[in-house]
C-alpha positions as CSV (number, residue, x, y, z in Angstrom):
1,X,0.0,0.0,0.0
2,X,1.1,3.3,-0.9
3,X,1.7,6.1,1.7
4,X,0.5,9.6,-0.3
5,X,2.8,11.8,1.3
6,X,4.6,14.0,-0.4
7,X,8.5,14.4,0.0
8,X,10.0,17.7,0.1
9,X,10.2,19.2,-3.0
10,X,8.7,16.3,-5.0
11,X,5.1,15.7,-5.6
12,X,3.7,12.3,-5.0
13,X,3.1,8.9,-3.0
14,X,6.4,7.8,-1.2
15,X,7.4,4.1,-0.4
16,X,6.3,2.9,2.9
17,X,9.4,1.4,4.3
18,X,7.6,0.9,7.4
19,X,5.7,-2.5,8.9
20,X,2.5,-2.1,6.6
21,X,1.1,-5.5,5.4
22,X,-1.6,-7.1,8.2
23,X,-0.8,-10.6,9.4
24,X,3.2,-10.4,7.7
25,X,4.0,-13.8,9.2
26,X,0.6,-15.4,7.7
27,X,1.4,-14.0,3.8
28,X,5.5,-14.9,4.4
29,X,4.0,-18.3,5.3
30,X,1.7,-18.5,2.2
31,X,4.4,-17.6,0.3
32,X,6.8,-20.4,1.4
33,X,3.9,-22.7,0.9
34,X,3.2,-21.5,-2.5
35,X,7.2,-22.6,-3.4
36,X,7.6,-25.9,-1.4
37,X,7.1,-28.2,-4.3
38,X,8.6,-25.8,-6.4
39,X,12.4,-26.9,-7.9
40,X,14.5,-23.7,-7.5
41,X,14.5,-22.5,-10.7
42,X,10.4,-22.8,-10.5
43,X,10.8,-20.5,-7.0
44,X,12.8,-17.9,-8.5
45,X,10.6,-17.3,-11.6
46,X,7.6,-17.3,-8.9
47,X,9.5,-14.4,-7.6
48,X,9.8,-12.7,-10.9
49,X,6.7,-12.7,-12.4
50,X,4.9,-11.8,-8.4
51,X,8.1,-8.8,-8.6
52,X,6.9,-7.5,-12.0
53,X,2.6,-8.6,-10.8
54,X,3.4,-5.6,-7.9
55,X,5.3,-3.3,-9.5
56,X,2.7,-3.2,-12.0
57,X,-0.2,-3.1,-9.3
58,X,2.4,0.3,-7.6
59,X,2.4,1.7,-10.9
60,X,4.2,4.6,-9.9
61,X,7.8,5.0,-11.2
62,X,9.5,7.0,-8.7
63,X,8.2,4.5,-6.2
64,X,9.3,1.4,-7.8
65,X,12.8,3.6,-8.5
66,X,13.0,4.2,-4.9
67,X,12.2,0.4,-3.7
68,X,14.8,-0.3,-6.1
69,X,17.0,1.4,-4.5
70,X,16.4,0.2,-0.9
71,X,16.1,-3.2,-2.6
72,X,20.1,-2.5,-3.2
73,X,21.3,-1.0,0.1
């Protein structure tokens, strides 16, 4: 979910870097469920594709630049 806050001197939503999905242990746990049958390779394009499925869903490129960025620190 986005947080629709503005950063100084920059118009539009910011990326929430804080604790913001309800029940985080119950969708970590789906998603490890969702790959246990799943060879590696399978588990990493799951990853992919639900990467690229949330991006799209964020739709906001100065968001996904700045998750990109955390992503990498």
């Amino acid at each position: 979910m986005l947080d629709h806050t503005t950063r100084a001197g920059h118009g539009g939503p910011r990326l929430v870097l804080t604790p913001n999905i309800p029940d985080p242990d119950g969708f970590y746990e789906e998603l490890i469920e969702r790959q246990r049958h799943l060879t590696e390779e399978e588990a990493q394009d799951m990853n992919c594709r639900l990467i690229l499925i949330l991006a799209n869903h964020i739709g906001v490129r100065t968001v996904l630049s700045e998750a990109l960025t955390a992503a990498t620190a």
